[in-house]
C-alpha positions as CSV (number, residue, x, y, z in Angstrom):
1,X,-25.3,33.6,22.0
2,X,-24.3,31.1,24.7
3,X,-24.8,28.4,22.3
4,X,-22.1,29.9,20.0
5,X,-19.7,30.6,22.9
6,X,-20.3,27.1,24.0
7,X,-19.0,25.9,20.3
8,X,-16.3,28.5,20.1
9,X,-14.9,26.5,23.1
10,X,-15.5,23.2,21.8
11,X,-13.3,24.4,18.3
12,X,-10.9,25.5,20.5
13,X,-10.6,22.5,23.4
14,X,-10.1,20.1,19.8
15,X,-7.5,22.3,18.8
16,X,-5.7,22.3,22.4
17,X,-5.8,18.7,22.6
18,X,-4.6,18.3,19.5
19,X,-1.4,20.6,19.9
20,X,-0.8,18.8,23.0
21,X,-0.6,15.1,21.3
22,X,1.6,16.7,18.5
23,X,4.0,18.6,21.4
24,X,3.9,15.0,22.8
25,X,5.0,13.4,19.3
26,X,7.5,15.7,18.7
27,X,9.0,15.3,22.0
28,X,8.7,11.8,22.6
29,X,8.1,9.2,19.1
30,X,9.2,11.2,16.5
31,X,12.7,11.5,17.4
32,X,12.6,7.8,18.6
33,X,11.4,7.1,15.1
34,X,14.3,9.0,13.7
35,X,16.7,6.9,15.0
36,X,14.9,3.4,14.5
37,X,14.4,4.6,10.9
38,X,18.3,5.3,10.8
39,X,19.6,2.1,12.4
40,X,17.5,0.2,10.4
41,X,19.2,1.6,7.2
42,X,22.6,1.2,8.8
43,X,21.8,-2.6,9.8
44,X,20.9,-3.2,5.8
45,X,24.0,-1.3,4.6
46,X,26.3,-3.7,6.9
47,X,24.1,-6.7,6.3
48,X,24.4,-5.9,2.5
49,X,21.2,-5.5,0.6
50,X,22.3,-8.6,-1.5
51,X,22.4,-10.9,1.2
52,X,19.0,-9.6,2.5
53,X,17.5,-9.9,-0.8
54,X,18.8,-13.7,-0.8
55,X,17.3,-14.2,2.9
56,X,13.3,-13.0,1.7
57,X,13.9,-15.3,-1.4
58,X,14.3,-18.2,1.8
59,X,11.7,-17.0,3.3
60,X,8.8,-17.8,0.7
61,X,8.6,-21.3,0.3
62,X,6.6,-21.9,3.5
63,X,3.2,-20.2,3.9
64,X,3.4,-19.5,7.6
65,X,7.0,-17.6,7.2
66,X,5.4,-16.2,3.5
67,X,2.7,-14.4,5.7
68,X,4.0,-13.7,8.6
69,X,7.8,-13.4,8.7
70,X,8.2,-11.6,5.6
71,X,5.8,-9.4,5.7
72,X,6.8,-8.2,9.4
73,X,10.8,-8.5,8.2
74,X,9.8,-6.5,5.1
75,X,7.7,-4.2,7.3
76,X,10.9,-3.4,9.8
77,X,13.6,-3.3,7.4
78,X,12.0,-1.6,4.2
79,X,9.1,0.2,5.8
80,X,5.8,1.2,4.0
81,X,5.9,1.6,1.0
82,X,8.9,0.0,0.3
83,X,7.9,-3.4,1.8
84,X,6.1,-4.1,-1.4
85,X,8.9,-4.4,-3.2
86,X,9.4,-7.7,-1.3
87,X,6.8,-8.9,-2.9
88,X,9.1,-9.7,-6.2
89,X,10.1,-13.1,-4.1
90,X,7.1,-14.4,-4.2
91,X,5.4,-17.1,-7.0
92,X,2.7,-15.0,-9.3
93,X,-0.4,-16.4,-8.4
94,X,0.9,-15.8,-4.5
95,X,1.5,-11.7,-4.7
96,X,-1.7,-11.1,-4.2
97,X,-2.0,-12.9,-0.7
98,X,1.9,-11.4,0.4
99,X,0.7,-7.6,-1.0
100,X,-2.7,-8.2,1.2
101,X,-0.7,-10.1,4.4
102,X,1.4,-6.7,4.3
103,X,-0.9,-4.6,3.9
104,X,-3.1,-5.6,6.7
105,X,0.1,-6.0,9.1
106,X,1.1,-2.4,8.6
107,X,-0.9,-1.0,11.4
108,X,-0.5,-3.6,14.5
109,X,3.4,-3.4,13.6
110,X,3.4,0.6,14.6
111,X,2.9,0.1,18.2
112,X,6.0,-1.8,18.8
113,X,7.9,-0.2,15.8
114,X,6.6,2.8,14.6
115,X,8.7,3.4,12.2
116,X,7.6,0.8,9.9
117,X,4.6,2.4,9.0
118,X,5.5,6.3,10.3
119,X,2.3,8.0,8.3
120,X,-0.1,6.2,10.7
121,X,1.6,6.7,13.6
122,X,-1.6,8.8,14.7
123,X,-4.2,5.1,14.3
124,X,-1.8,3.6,17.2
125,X,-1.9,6.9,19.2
126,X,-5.7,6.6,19.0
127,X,-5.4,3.2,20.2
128,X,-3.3,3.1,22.9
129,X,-4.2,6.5,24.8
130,X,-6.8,5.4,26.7
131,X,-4.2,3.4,28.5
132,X,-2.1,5.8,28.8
133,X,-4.5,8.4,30.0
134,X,-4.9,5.5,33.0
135,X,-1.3,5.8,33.8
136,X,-0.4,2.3,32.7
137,X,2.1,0.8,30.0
138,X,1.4,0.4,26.6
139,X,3.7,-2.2,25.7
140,X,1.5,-5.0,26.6
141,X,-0.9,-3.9,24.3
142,X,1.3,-3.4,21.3
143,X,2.4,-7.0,21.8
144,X,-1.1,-8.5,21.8
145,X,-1.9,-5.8,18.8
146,X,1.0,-7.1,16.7
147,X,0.8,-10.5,18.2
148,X,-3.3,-10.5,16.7
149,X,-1.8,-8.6,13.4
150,X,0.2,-11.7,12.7
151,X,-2.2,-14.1,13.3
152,X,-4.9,-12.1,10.8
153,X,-2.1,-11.9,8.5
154,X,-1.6,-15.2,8.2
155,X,-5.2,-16.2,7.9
156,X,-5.8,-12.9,5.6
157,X,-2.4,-14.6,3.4
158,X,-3.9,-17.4,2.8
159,X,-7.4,-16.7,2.1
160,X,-6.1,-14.0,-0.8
161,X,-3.9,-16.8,-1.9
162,X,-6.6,-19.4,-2.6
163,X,-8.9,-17.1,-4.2
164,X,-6.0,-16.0,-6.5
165,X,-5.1,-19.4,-7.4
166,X,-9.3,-20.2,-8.0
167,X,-9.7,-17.5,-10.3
168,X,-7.1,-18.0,-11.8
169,X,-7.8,-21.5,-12.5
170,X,-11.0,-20.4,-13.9
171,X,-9.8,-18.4,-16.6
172,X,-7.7,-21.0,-17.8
């Protein structure tokens, strides 16, 4: 009986904690990612979504502003999913690396700005609550995270890129 008590707890110390991270979303990032998410859209609709269409063309003909820059701009601006789209820019046998550079940055950009990638919000709450649990700042650590997100990115970019362009090769 005690063993079934002691489990009945358990169930119910998970569900406690877990009501008291989602009071602490509601209250804190989720309204903070309400109005990133809005001034985001307003900066494109002053900016013009021609113009920023024209500026990601720019930004592909160098490899370290292909899988870095635009995946982080196209992170920020568009969000995920939408940052995809950005991949359109980029030469054929290079998509794959720009789909794969985004793809991989989509986590380390949600610690600084969360509302690129809202729907995994909870993977940098994981991450970042044992410092917060210590009292300290998480900011330093989203900056390394994103900082280490580029730098993968890059090297994750260009890896994808020259397998692309090798298999493609081979069926020739």
């Amino acid at each position: 009986m005690n063993v079934v008590v002691g489990l009945a707890k358990g169930f119910t110390g998970i569900i406690g904690a877990g009501a008291t991270n989602l009071t602490g979303l509601i209250t804190g990032m989720i309204p903070n990612l309400l109005i990133l998410l809005t001034l985001v859209n307003a900066i494109i609709a002053l900016i013009g979504e021609n113009k920023v269409n024209a500026f990601a063309k720019k930004m592909t003909k160098f490899r370290i502003t292909r899988y870095t820059i635009l995946p982080f701009l196209a992170l920020f601006f568009f969000t995920n999913p939408m940052c995809y789209t950005m991949g359109r820019f980029v030469e054929e046998e290079q998509k794959p690396g720009f789909i794969d550079a985004t793809f991989r940055l989509a986590h380390p950009i949600t610690g600084i700005f969360a509302h690129a990638n809202a729907g995994e919000i909870f993977i940098w709450s994981g991450i970042s609550s044992g410092i917060i649990k210590l009292g300290l700042d998480a900011t330093p650590l989203a900056v390394r995270y994103l900082i280490v997100g580029l730098i993968v990115t890059f090297i994750s970019g260009n890896v994808t890129e020259f397998v692309t362009k090798r298999i493609l090769a081979t069926n020739k």
